[in-house]
BABA-636549 format. One record per residue (C-alpha): residue in one letter; x, z, y. Coordinates in nm, 4 decimals. Layout:
N
 rest       c1       c3       c2
    A        X        Z        Y
...
END
This chain:
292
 rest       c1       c3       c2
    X   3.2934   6.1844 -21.4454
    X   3.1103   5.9032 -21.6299
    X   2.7165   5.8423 -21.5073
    X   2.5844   5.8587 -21.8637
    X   2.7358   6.1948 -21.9218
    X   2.6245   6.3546 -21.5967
    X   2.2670   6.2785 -21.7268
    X   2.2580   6.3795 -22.0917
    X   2.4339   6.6873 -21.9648
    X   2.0817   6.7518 -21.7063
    X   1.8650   6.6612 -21.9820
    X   2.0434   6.9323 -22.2441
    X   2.0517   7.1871 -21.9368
    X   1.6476   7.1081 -21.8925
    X   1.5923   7.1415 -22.2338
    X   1.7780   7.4639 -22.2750
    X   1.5502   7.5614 -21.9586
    X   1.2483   7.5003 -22.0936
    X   1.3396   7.6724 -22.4241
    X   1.4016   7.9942 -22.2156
    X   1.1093   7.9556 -22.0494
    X   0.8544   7.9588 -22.3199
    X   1.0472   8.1649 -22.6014
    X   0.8533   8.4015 -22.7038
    X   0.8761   8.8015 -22.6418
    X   0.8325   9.0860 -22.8193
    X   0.5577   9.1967 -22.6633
    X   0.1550   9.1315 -22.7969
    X  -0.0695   8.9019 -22.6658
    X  -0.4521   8.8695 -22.7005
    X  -0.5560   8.5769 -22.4685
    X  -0.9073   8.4741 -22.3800
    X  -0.9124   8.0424 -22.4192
    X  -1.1975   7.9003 -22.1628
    X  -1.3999   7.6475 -22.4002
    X  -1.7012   7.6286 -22.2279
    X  -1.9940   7.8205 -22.3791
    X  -1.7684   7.9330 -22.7006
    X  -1.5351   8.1767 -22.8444
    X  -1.1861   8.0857 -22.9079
    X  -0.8939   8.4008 -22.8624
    X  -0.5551   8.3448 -22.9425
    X  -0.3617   8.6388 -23.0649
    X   0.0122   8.5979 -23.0218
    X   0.3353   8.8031 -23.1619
    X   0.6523   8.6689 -23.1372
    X   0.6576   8.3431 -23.3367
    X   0.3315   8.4718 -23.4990
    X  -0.0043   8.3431 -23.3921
    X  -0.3617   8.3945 -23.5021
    X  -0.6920   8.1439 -23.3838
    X  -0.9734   8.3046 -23.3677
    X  -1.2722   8.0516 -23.3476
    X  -1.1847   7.7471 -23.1447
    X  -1.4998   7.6607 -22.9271
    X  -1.7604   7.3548 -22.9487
    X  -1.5004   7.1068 -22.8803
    X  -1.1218   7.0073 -22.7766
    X  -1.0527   7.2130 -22.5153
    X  -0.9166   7.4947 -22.7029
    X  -0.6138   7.2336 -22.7689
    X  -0.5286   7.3006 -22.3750
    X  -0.5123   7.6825 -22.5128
    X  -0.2694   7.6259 -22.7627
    X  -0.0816   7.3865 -22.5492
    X  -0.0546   7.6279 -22.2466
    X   0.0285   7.9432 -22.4505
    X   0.2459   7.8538 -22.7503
    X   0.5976   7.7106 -22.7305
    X   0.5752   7.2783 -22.7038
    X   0.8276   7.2925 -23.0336
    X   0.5421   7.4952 -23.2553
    X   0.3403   7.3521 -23.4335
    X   0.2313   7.5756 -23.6911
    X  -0.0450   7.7937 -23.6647
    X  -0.0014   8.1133 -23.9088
    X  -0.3727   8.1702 -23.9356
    X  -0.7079   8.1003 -23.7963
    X  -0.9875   8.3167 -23.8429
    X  -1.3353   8.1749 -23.8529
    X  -1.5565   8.4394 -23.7748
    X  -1.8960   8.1925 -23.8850
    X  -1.9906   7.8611 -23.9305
    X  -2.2118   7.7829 -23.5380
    X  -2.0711   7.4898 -23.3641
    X  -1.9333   7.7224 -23.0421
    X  -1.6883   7.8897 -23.2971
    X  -1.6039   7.5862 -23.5304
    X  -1.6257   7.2829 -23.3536
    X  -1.2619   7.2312 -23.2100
    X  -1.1308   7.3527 -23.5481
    X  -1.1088   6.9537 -23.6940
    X  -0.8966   6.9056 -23.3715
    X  -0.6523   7.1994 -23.3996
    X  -0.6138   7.0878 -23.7880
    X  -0.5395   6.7491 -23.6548
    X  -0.2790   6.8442 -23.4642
    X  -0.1180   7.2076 -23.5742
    X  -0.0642   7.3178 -23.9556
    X  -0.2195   7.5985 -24.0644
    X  -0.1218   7.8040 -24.2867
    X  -0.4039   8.0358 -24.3701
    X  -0.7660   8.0390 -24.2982
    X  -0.9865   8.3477 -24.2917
    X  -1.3563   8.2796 -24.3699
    X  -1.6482   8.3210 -24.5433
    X  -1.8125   8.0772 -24.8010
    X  -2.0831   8.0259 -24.5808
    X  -2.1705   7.6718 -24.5313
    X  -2.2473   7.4779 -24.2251
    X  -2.4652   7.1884 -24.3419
    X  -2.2964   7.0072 -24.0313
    X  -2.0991   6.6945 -24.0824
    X  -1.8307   6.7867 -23.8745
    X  -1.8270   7.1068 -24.0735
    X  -1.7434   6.9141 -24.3814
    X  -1.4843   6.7277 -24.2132
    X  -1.3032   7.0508 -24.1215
    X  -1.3504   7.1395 -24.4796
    X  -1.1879   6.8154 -24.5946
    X  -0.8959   6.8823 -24.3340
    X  -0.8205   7.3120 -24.5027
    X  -0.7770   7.0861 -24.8094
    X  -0.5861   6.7983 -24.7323
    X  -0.3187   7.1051 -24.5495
    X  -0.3306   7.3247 -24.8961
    X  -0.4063   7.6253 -24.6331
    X  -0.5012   7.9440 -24.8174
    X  -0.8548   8.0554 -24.7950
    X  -0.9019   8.3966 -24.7812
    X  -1.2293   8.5628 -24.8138
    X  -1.3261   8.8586 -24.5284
    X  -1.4029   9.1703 -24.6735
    X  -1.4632   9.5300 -24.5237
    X  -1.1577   9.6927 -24.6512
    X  -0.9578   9.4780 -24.6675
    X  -0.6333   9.4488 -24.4511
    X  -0.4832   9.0947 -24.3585
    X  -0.1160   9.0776 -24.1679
    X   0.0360   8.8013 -24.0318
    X   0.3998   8.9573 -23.9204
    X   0.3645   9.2427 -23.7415
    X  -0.0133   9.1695 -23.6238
    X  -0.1912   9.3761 -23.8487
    X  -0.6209   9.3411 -23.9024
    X  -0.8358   9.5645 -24.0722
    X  -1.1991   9.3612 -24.1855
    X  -1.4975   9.5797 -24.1175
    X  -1.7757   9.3080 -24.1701
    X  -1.9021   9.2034 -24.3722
    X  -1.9039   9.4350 -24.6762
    X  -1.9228   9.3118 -25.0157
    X  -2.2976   9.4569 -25.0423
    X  -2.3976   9.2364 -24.8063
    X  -2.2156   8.9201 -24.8871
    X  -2.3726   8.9891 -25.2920
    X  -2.7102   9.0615 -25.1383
    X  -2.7218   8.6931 -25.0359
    X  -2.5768   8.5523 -25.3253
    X  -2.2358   8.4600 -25.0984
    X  -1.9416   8.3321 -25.3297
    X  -1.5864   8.5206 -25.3139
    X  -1.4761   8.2213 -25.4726
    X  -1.1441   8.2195 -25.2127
    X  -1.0645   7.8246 -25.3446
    X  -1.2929   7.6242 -25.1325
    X  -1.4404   7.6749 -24.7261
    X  -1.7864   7.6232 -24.7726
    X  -1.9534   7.6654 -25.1115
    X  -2.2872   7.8947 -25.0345
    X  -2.6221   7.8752 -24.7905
    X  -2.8298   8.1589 -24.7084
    X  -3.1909   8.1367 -24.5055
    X  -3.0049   8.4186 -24.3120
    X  -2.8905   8.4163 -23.9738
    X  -2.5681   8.3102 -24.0004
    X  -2.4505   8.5648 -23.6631
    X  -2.5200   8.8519 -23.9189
    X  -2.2184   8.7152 -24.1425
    X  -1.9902   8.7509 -23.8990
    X  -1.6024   8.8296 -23.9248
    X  -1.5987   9.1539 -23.7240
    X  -1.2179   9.3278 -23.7711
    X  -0.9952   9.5837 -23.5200
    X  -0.6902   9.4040 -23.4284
    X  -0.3805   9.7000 -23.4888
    X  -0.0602   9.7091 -23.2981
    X   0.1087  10.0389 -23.1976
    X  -0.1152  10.3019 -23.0283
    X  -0.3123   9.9506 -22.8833
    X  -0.6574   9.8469 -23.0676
    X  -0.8751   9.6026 -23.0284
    X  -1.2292   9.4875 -23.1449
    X  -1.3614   9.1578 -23.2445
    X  -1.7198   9.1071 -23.3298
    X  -1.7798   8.7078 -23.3571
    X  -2.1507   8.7615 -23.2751
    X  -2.3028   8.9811 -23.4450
    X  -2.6539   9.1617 -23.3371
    X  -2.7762   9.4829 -23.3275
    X  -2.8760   9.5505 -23.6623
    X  -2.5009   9.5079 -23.8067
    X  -2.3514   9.6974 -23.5693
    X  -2.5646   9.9630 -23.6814
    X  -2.4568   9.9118 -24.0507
    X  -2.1144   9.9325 -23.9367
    X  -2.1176  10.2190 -23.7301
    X  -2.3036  10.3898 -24.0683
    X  -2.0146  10.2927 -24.2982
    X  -1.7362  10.2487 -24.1031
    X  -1.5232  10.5432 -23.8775
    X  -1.4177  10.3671 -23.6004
    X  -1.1863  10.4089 -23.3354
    X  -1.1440  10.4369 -22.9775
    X  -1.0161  10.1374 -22.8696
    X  -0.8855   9.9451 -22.5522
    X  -1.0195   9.6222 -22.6349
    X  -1.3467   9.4577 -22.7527
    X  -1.4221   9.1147 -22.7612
    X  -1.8421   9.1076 -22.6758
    X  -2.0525   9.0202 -22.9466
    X  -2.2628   8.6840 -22.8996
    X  -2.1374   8.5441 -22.5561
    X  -2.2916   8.9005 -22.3865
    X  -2.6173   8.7889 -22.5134
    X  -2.9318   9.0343 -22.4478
    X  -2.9314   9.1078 -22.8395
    X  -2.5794   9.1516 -22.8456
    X  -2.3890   9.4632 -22.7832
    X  -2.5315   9.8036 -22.8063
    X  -2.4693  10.1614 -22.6383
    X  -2.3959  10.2791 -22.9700
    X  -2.1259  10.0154 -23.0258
    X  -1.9526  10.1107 -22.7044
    X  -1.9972  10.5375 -22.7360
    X  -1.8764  10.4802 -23.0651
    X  -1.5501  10.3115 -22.9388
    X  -1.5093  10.3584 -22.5894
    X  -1.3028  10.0518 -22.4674
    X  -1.1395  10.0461 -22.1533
    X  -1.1876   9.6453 -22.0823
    X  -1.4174   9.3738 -22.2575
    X  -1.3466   9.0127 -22.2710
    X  -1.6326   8.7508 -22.2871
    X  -1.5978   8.4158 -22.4484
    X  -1.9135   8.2195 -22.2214
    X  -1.9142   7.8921 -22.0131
    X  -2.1994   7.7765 -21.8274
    X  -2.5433   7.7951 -22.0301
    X  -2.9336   7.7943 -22.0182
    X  -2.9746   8.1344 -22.2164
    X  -2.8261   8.3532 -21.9391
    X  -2.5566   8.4804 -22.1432
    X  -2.4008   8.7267 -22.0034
    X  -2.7143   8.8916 -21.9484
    X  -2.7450   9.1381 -21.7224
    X  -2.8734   9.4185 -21.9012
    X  -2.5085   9.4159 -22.0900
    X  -2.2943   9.3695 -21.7893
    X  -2.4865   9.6779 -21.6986
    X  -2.4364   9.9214 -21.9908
    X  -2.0569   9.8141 -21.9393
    X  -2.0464   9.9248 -21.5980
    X  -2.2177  10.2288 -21.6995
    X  -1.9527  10.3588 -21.9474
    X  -1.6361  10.1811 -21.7054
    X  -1.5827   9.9122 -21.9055
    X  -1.3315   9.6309 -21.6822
    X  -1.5455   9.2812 -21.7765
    X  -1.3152   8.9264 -21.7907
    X  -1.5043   8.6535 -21.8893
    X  -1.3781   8.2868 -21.9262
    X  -1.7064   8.1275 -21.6999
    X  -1.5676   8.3198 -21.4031
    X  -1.1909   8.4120 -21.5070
    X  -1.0977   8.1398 -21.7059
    X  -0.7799   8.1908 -21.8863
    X  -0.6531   8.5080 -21.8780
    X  -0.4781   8.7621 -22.1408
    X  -0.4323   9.0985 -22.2234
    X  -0.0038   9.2224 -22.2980
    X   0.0763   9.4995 -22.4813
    X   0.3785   9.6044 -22.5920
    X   0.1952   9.9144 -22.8514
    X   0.1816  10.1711 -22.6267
    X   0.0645  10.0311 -22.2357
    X  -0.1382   9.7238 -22.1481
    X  -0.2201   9.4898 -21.8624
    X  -0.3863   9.2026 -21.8080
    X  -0.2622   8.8132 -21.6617
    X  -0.4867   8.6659 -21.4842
    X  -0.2630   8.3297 -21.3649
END
């Protein structure tokens, strides 16, 4: 048998291994991306996938690398849950080298330079801007997410655009943790929470206008930060694990006085400074977690 056609015939059987190795399943997975002291979740269905924040830097391109397929390129959505460096800052890098096809934010500005590059890069890719609203319900296949925060009250109260045509078009002397993208993730009989990192105050506000769910998921607000997550969040919900997005910092996030009300209501705590990558499968009805 001729030399040259013994190896293109190992190099097609290779490729057709590798191609059965990462082809996707049916199942749904929610994985936890170790940036450093960031937030950056990848949400995965299928052939589907939604970014949520990306981290301070590049890293979250080993994410994307390590959990998508090599031949896919194409990121269905990202969701930018607000404009603070740890959530946005490997965004100009995942543009750079993934199309996107939608991004969910709000028109809150940055000020930042790299924050106007990213805003150059939505354009230059035509991705759709959508506006977060509570309400409203965004799907990306079968991955369905229901917006809880923030309302349309709030955004008017502080003179936020919906104009849905450009990233960043409004400032506020508000914190910009308050404007947070906070939505329940939907799939089957399994729920999860996302709260970017929101404080106290709007989880109240949610908790008054919203009925929420028990859930098995929620991502901790604000890194576990002291004036993060509240008892009432977590009575109100009643998840049965918490991921944290936190790398090594000088704030002590995750502070002990939330690892603490987690343990108190039986909470199962991952977090990316001491777990690194690791993600939770569902398939809509049971759930487990990989921790390679």
């Amino acid at each position: 048998m001729n030399k040259k056609f013994l190896i293109f015939l190992a190099l097609v059987i290779s490729l057709v291994f590798l191609v059965t190795l990462s082809w996707p399943d049916k199942k749904l997975h929610v994985v936890a991306c170790d940036v450093g002291q960031g937030d950056a979740f990848l949400i995965i269905h299928g052939n589907d996938q939604v970014l949520v924040d990306s981290g301070p830097g590049a890293k979250v391109l080993d994410c994307l690398s390590r959990y998508l397929p090599f031949w896919d390129r194409t990121l269905e959505m990202v969701i930018l849950t607000h404009p603070q460096k740890d959530h946005y800052g490997g965004l100009d890098d995942v543009f750079e080298h993934y199309n996107v096809g939608a991004i969910v934010a709000t028109s809150l500005e940055s000020g930042s330079e790299e924050y106007q590059v990213l805003e150059k890069m939505v354009g230059d890719q035509s991705s759709e801007v959508i506006r977060p609203v509570s309400g409203r319900r965004v799907r990306v296949g079968l991955i369905s997410l229901d917006i809880l925060w923030p309302s349309q009250e709030f955004l008017s109260a502080a003179n936020l655009s919906s104009d849905s045509s450009v990233l960043g078009m409004s400032t506020t002397g508000d914190d910009p943790n308050e404007f947070s993208v906070v939505f329940e993730l939907d799939y089957g009989d399994f729920e999860a929470l996302f709260t970017g990192d929101i404080g106290p105050q709007i989880q109240y506000m949610i908790l008054a206008q919203q009925n929420l769910n028990d859930i098995e998921l929620i991502k901790v607000p604000h890194h576990g930060s002291k004036n993060g997550l509240t008892e009432d969040l977590l009575e109100a919900t009643k998840p049965e694990v918490a991921f944290i997005g936190v790398g090594k910092n000088s704030w002590g996030h995750p502070h002990r006085e939330v690892l603490d009300i987690l343990h108190k209501y039986g909470v199962d705590v991952y977090r990316t400074d001491s777990n690194s990558y690791f993600e939770l499968v569902t398939d809509g009805k049971t759930w487990w977690i990989n921790n390679p």
